[in-house]
C-alpha positions as CSV (number, residue, x, y, z in Angstrom):
1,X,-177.1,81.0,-169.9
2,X,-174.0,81.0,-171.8
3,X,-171.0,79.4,-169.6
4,X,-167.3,81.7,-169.8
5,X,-164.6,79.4,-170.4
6,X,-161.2,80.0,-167.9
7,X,-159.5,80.9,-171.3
8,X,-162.4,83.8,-171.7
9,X,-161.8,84.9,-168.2
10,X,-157.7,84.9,-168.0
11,X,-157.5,87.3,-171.2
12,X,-159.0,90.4,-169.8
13,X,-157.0,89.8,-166.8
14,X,-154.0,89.1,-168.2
15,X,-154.8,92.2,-170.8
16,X,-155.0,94.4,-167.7
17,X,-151.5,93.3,-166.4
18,X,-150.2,93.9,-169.5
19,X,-151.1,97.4,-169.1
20,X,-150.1,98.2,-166.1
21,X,-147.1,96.5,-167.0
22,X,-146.8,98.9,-169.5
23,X,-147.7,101.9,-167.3
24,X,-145.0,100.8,-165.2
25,X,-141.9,100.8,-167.9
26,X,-143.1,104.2,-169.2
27,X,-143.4,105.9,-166.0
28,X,-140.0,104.1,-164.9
29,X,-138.3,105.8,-168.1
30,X,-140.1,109.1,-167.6
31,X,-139.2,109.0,-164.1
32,X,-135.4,107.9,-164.4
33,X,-134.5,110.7,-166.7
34,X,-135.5,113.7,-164.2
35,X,-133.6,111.5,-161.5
36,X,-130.1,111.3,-163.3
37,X,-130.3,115.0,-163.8
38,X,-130.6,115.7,-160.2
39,X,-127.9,113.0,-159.0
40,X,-125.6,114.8,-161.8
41,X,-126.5,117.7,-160.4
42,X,-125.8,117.1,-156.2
43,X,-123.5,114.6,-157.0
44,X,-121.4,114.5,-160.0
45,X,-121.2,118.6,-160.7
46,X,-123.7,119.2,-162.7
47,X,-122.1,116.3,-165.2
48,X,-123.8,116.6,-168.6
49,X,-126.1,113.6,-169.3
50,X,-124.8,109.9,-169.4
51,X,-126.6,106.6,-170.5
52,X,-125.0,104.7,-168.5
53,X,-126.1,106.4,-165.1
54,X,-129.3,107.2,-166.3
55,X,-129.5,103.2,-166.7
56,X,-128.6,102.4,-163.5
57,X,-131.1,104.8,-162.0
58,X,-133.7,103.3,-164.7
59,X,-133.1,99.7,-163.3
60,X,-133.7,100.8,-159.6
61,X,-136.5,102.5,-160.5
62,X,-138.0,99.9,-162.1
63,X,-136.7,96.9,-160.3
64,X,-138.8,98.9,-156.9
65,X,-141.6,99.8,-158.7
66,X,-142.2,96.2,-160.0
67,X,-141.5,94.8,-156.6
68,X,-144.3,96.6,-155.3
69,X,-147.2,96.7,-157.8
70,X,-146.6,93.1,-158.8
71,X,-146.4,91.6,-154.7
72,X,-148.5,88.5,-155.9
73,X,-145.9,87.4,-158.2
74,X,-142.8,88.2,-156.1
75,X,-144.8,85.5,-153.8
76,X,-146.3,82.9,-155.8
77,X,-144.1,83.2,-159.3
78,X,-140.9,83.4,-158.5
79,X,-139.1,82.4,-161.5
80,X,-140.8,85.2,-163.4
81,X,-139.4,88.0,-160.8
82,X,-136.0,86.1,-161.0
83,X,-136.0,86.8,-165.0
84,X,-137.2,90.3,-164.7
85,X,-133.9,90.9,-162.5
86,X,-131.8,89.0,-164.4
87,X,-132.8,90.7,-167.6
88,X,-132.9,94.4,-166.1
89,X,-129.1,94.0,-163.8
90,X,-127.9,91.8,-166.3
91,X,-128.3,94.3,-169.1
92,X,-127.0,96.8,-167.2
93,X,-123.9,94.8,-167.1
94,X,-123.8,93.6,-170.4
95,X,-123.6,97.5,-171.7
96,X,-122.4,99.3,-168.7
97,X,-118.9,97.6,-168.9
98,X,-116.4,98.9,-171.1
99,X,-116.9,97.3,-174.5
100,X,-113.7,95.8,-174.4
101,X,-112.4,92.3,-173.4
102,X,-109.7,92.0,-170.2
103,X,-113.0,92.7,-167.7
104,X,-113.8,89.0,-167.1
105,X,-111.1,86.2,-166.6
106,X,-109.8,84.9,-170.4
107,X,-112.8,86.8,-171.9
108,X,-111.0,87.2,-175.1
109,X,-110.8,83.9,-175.6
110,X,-114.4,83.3,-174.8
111,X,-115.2,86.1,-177.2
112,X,-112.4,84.7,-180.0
113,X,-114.6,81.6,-180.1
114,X,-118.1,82.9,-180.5
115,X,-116.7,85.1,-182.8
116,X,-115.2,82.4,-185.1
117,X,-118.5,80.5,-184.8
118,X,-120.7,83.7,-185.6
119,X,-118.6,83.2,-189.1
120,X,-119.5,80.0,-190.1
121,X,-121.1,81.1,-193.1
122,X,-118.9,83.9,-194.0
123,X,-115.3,83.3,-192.9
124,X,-114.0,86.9,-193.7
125,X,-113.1,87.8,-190.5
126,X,-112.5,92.2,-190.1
127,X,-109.7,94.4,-188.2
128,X,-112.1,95.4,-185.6
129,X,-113.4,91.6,-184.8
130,X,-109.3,90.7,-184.5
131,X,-109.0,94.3,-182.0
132,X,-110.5,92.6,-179.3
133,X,-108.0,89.8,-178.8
134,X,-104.9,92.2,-179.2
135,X,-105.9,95.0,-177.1
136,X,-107.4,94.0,-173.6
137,X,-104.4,93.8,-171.3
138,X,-105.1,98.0,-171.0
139,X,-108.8,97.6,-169.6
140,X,-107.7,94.0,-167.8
141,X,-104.6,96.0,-166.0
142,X,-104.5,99.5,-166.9
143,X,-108.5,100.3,-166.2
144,X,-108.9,101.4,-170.1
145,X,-111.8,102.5,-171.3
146,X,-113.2,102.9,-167.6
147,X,-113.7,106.4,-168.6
148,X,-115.6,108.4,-171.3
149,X,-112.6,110.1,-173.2
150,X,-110.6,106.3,-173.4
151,X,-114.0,104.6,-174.2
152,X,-114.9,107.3,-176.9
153,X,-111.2,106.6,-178.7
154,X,-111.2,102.8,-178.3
155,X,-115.1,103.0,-180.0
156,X,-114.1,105.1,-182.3
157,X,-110.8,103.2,-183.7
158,X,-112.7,99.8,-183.6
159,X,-115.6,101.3,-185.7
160,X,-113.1,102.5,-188.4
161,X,-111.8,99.0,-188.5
162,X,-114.5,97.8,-189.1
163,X,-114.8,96.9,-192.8
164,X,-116.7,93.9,-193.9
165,X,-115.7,94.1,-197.6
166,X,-111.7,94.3,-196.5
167,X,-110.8,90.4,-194.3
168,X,-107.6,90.9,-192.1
169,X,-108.5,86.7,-191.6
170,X,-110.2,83.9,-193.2
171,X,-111.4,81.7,-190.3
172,X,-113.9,79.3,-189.0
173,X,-115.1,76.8,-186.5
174,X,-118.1,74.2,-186.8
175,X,-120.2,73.7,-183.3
176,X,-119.2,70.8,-181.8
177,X,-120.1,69.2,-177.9
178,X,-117.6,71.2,-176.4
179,X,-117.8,74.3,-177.6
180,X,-121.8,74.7,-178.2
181,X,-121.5,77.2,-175.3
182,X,-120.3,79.4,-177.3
183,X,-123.8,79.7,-179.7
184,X,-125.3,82.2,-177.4
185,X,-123.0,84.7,-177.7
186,X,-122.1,83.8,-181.6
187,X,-126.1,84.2,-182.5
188,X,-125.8,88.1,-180.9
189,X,-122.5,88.5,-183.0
190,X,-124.2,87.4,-186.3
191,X,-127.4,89.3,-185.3
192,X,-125.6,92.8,-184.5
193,X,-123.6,92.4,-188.1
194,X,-126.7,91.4,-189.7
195,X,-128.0,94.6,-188.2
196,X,-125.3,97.0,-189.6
197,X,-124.2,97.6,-186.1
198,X,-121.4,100.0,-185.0
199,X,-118.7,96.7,-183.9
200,X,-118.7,97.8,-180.5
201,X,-122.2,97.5,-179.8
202,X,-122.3,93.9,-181.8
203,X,-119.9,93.3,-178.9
204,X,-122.5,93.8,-176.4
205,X,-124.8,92.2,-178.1
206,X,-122.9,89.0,-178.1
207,X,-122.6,89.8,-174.5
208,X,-126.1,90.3,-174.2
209,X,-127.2,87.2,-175.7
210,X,-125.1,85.1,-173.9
211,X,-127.2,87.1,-170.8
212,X,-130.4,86.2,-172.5
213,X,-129.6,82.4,-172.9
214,X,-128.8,82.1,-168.9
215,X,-132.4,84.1,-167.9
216,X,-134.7,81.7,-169.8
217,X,-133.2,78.8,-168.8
218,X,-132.7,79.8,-165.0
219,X,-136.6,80.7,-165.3
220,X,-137.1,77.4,-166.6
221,X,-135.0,75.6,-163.7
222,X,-136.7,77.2,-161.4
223,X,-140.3,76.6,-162.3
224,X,-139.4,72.5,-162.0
225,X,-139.1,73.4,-158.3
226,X,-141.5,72.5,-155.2
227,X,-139.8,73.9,-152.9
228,X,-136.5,75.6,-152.6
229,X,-137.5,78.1,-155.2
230,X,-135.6,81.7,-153.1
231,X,-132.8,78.9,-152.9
232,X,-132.7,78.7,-156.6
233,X,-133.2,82.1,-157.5
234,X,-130.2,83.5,-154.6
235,X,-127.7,81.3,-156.7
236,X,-128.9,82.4,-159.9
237,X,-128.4,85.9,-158.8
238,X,-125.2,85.7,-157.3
239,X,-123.8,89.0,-158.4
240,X,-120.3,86.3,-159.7
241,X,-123.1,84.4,-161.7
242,X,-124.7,87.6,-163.0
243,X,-121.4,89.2,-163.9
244,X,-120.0,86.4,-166.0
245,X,-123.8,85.7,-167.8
246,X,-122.9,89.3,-168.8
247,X,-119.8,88.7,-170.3
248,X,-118.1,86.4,-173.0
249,X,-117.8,83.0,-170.9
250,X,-118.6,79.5,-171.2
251,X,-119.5,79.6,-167.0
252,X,-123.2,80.6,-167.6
253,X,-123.7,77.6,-169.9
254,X,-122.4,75.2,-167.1
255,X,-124.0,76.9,-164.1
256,X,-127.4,77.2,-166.2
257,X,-127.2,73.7,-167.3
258,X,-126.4,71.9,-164.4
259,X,-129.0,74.4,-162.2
260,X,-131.9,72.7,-164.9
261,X,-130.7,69.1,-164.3
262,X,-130.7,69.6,-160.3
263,X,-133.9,71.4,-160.8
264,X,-135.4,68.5,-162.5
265,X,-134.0,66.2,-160.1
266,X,-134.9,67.6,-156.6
267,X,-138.2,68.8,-158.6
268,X,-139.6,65.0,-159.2
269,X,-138.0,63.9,-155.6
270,X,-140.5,66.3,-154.4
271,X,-143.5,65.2,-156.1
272,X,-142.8,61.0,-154.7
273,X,-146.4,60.0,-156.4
274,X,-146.1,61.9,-159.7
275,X,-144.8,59.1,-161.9
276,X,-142.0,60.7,-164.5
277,X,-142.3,61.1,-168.1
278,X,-139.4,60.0,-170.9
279,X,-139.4,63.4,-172.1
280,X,-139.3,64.4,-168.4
281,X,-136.0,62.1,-167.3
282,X,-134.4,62.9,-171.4
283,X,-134.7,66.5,-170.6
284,X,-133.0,66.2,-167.4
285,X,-129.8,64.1,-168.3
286,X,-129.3,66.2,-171.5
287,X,-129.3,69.1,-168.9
288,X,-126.5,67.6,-167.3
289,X,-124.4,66.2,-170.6
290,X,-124.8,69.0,-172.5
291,X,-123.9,71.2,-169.5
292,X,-120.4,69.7,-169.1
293,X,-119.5,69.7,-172.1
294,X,-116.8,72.9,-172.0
295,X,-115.9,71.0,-169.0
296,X,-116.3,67.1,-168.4
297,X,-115.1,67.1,-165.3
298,X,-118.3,68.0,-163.9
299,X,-119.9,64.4,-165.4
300,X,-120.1,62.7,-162.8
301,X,-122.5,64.5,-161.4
302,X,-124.8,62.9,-163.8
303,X,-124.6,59.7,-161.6
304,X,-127.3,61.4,-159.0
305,X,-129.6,60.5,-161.2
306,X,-129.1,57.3,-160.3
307,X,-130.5,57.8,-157.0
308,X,-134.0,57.9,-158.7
309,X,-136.7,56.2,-157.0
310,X,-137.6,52.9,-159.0
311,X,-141.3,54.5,-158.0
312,X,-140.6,57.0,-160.5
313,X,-140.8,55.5,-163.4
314,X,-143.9,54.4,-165.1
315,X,-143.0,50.7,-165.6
316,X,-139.7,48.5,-164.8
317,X,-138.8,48.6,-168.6
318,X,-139.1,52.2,-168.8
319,X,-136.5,52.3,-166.1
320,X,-134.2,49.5,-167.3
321,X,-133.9,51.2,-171.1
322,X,-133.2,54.7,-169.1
323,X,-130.9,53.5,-166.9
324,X,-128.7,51.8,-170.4
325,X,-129.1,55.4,-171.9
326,X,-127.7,57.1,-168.8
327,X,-124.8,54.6,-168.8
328,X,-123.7,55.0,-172.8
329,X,-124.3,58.6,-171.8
330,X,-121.8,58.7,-169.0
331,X,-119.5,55.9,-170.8
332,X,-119.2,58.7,-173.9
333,X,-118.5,61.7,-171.7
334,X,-115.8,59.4,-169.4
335,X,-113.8,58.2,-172.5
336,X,-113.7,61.3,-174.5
337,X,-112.7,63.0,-171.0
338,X,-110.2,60.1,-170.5
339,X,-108.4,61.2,-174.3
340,X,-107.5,64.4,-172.9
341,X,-105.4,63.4,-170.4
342,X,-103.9,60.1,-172.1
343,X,-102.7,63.3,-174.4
344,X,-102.4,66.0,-172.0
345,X,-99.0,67.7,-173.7
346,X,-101.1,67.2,-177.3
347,X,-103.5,69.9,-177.2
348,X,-105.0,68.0,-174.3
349,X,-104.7,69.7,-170.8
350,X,-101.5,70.9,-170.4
351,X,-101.6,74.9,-169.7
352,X,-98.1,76.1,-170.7
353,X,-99.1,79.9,-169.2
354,X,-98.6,78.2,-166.1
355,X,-94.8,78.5,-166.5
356,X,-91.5,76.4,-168.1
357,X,-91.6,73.7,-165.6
358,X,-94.7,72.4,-166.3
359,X,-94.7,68.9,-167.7
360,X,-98.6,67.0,-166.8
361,X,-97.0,64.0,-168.2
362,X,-94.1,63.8,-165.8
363,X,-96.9,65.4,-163.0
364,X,-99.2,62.5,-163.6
365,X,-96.2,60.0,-163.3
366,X,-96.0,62.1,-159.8
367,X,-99.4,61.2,-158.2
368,X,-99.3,57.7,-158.9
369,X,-95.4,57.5,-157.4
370,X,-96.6,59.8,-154.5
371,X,-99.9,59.0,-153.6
372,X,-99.9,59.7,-149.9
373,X,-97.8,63.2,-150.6
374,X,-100.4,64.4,-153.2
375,X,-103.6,63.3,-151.7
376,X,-102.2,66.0,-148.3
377,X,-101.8,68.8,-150.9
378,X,-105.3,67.9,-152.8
379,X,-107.0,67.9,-149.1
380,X,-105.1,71.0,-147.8
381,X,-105.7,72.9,-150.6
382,X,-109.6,71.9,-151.0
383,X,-109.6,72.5,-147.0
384,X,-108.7,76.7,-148.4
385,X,-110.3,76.5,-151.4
386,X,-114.0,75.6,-150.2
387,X,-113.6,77.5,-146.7
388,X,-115.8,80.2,-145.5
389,X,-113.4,83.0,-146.1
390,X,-113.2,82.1,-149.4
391,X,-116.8,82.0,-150.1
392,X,-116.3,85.6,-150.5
393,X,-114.5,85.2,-153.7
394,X,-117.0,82.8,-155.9
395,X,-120.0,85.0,-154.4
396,X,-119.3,88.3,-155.1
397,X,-115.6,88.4,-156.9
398,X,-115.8,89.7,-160.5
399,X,-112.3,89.5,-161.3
400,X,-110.9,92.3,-163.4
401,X,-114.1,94.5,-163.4
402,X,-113.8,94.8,-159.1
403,X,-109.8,95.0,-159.7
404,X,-109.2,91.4,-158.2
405,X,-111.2,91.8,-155.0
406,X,-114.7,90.9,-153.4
407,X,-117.4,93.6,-153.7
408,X,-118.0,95.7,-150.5
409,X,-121.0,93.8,-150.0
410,X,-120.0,90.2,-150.1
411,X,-120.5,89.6,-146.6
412,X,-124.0,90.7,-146.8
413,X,-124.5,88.7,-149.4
414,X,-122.6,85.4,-148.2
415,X,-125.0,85.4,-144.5
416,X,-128.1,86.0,-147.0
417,X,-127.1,82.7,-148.7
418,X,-126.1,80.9,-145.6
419,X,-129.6,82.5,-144.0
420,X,-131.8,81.0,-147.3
421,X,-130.2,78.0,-147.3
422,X,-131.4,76.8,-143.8
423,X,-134.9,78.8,-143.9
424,X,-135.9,78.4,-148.0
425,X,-137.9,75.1,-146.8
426,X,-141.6,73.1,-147.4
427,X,-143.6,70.1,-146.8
428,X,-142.3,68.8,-150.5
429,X,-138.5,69.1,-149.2
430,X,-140.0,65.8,-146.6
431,X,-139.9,63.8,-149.8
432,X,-135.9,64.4,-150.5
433,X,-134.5,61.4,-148.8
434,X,-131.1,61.3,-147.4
435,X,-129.5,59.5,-149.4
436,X,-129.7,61.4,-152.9
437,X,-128.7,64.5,-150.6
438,X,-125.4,63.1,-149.5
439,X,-124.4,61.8,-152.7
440,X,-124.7,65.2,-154.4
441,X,-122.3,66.9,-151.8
442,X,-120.3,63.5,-152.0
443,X,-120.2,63.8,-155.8
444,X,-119.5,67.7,-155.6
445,X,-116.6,66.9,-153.7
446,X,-115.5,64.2,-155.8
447,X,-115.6,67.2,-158.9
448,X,-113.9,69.6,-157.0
449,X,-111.0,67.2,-156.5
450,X,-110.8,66.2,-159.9
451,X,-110.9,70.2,-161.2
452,X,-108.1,71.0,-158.3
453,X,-105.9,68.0,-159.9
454,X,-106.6,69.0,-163.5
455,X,-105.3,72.3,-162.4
456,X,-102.3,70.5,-160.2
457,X,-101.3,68.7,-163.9
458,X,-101.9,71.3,-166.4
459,X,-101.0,74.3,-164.5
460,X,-98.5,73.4,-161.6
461,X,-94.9,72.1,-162.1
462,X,-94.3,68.7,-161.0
463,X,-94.6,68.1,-156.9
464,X,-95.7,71.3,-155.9
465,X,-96.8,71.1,-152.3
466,X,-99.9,73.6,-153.8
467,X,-102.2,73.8,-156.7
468,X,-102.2,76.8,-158.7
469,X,-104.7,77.8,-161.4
470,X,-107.6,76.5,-159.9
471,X,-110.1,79.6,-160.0
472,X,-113.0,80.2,-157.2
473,X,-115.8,79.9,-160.6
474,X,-115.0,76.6,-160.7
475,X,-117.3,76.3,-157.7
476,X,-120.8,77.5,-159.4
477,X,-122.0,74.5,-160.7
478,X,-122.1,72.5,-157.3
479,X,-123.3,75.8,-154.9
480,X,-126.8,75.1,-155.6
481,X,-126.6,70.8,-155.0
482,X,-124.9,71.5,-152.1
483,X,-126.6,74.3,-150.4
484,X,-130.2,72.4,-151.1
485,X,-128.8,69.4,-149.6
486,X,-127.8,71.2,-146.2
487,X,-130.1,71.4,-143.6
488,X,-133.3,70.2,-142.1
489,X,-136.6,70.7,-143.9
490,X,-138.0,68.6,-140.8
491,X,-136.4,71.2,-138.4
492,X,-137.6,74.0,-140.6
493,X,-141.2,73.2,-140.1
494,X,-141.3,72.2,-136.2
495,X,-139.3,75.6,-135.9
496,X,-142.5,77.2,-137.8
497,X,-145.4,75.2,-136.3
498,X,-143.7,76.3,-132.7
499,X,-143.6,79.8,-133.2
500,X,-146.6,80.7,-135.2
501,X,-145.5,84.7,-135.9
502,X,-142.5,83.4,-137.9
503,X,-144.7,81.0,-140.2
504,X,-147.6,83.9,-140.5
505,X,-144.7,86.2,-142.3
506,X,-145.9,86.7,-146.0
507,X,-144.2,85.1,-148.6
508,X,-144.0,88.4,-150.7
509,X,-142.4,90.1,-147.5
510,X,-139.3,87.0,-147.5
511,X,-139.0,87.0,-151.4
512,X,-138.8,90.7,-152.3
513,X,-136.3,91.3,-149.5
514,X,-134.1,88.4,-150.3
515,X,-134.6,89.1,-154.0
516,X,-134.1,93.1,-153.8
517,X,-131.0,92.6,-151.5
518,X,-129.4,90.2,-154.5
519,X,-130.3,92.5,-156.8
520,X,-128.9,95.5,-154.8
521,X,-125.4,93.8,-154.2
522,X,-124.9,94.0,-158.3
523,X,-126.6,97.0,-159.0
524,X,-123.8,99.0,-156.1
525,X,-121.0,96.6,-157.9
526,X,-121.7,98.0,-161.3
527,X,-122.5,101.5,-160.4
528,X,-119.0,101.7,-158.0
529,X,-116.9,100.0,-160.5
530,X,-118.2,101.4,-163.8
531,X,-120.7,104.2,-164.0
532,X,-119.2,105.9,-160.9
533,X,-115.7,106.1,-163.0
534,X,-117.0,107.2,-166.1
């Protein structure tokens, strides 16, 4: 009798999925349409049709219908639910929001530079490309092109400008360490011109790509994972994290980054008789230099890694030649990071939009002459800066696009992290000693005080008693470290093996409603901000 390989019996199946997969999408879009004519219709006075409503309406629907024909892999695959959301809110972000810059803090600088790199080949930079950078105070503090008659204008003028054959600049930039971020967003730029795109949808496209980059390498932080995975996926889908993956920013490369290496980290902690592979450990301290790199005061985070267990590693030599790697690694990063402030009034770190009075020279001859003073503000200011009422800002606050304020629903959404964090553990979280937990909220710490004083020289005048400058997105990179470090997996379990009804709850049940109430939190930002003033 002829024998049927696992290969021979996973493609029909996966086959069927594909289908129904497929079923799903079309019924979704089918379904959407008839749905965004009867909203217009009870709620919007019989509008006329919009895209961007019938979107929104389009992700719900299919976000809910997924949730429910696809239970197994809400349960047992998170990662790939997690890229499904991303993908689907994300987009909705990327072309919901006006096409404009000023919606996303300094986005036209993170755009400029993408931009400039999307031109490496051909420097002939257009009117249209140059619009962006001259124009977004209106949408930043006027709320242009928040509705359809502004938004049609602003297209339209940008689209005439737009003349490849006629340069308003000749510029370019070569990728370098620091500002590789920016590739994401400069491939989508490239691509939409390649396409003969109208300018302001090669806009979102940049946007979109930058979006694309953070969902596949989320999804591939994640799968490292043991345990802990919810945990993961919450601060991937932190409606602040979603928000700036959708827009022109260098934060989704950090938070993505740093997410892998701690994935990687807490991944092989979890599996203490699995013996790690060089391409394993390479992967996961490239995660965390090339992660820092628009930003090297997050490096010494790297020095977790440290923590390793010498079981690990497959022989003693293995360990001694990664351990010299990790150190020219963090040597590299810690000199070229040192350069910037021995220089900080020569294109270093000095910020003059901070004001007149700001000198980081003569503010750096200040904390070494004031020690005690300094260290009060530092400590003061961190005890505000990291406090639960402000959790509410680097959760949910999306800057320009929510007109400086939280969303309505950050509080909902700041117990649901505080509720995953204590629950969202498993038998591999036993294997997470300690030690390598306090050193990643020790180290996170240690970060946070070197951002708030790189913000105290470059953007403060010299002995402030406060720190100005110092923005809540600062934070991503360490929420997930920290919140995985905090509490008790040993707790976790007794709690379950006690009370037998709590452990017998299905893991579908927990996932989709922690996962649909992330994705709800964005989905209400984005309509109440954007499709509901259009």
């Amino acid at each position: 009798m002829k024998l049927i390989t696992n290969k021979q019996f996973q493609m029909p199946q996966i086959s069927k999925e594909l289908k129904k997969l497929a079923a799903i999408l079309l019924a979704a879009v089918v379904l959407s349409f008839g749905l965004e004519r009867l909203i217009a219709a009870i709620f919007y006075g019989n509008d006329a049709f919009f895209w961007g409503r019938y979107m929104g309406v389009l992700v719900v629907v299919e976000l809910a219908a997924l949730f429910v024909c696809f239970r197994k892999v809400v349960a047992q695959k998170v990662e790939i639910a997690v890229l499904v959301i991303v993908l689907s809110v994300g987009t909705l972000y990327a072309t919901a929001l006006p096409s404009s810059c000023g919606v996303s803090w300094d986005d036209e600088w993170h755009y400029y530079y993408p931009m400039l790199l999307s031109h490496v080949l051909n420097p002939a930079i257009t009117e249209a490309e140059m619009y962006y950078m001259n124009n977004f105070p209106q949408t930043a503090l006027e709320r242009k092109n928040y509705d359809r008659e502004s938004q049609e204008i602003t297209y339209k003028e940008i689209d005439e400008r737009y003349q490849p054959q006629k340069a308003a600049l000749t510029e370019r930039t070569w990728p370098r360490y620091r500002n590789l971020c920016y590739l994401p967003a400069a491939f989508g730029l490239w691509l939409g011109r390649l396409a003969h795109l109208p300018y302001h949808m090669t806009f979102m496209l940049g946007r979109w790509f930058n979006l694309l980059f953070y969902a596949i390498l989320t999804y591939l932080a994640i799968r490292k994972l043991k345990s802990g995975k919810i945990l993961a996926a919450v601060v991937t889908l932190l409606p602040f994290n979603l928000f700036m993956a959708s827009s022109y920013s260098y934060d989704p490369w950090i938070t993505a980054w740093f997410l892998y290496g701690f994935c990687c980290f807490f991944g092989e902690l979890q599996q203490p008789e699995k013996k790690m592979t060089t391409l394993e450990w390479l992967c996961m301290i490239f995660a965390f230099f090339i992660g820092a790199g628009p930003k090297l005061l997050y490096i010494p985070l790297l020095l977790v890694t440290l923590l390793m267990p010498k079981e690990k590693y497959a022989s003693p030599k293995q360990r001694k030649v990664m351990l010299a790697v990790l150190a020219c690694v963090f040597v590299v990063a810690c000199v070229k990071l040192l350069l910037l402030f021995a220089a900080p009034d020569a294109g270093g770190i000095q910020d003059t939009r901070g004001g007149e009075d700001i000198d980081a020279i003569g503010q750096i001859r200040y904390i070494f002459s004031h020690p005690w003073e300094y260290t009060k503000t530092l400590l003061g200011f961190l005890a505000d800066y990291v406090s639960l009422k402000s959790t509410l800002h680097y959760i949910t606050y999306l800057h320009y696009f929510t007109q400086l304020e939280p969303t309505v629903f950050a509080p909902l959404m700041v117990a649901l992290v505080a509720a995953v964090a204590i629950t969202d553990k498993g038998e591999p979280d036993l294997s997470v000693r300690a030690l390598p937990r306090t050193a990643c909220i020790v180290l996170s710490f240690g970060v946070l005080c070197l951002v708030a004083t790189s913000m105290y020289v470059a953007f403060t005048g010299v002995g402030s008693d406060t720190i100005k400058g110092c923005q809540y997105r600062y934070i991503a990179p360490t929420v997930f470290p920290v919140l995985y470090s905090l509490g008790s997996a040993r707790l976790v379990l007794w709690v379950k093996e006690k009370y037998k009804f709590i452990s017998r709850v299905k893991r579908e049940y927990y996932n989709g409603i922690v996962l649909a109430i992330c994705a709800f939190v964005s989905i209400h930002a984005v309509w109440v901000y954007a499709i509901n003033q259009y």
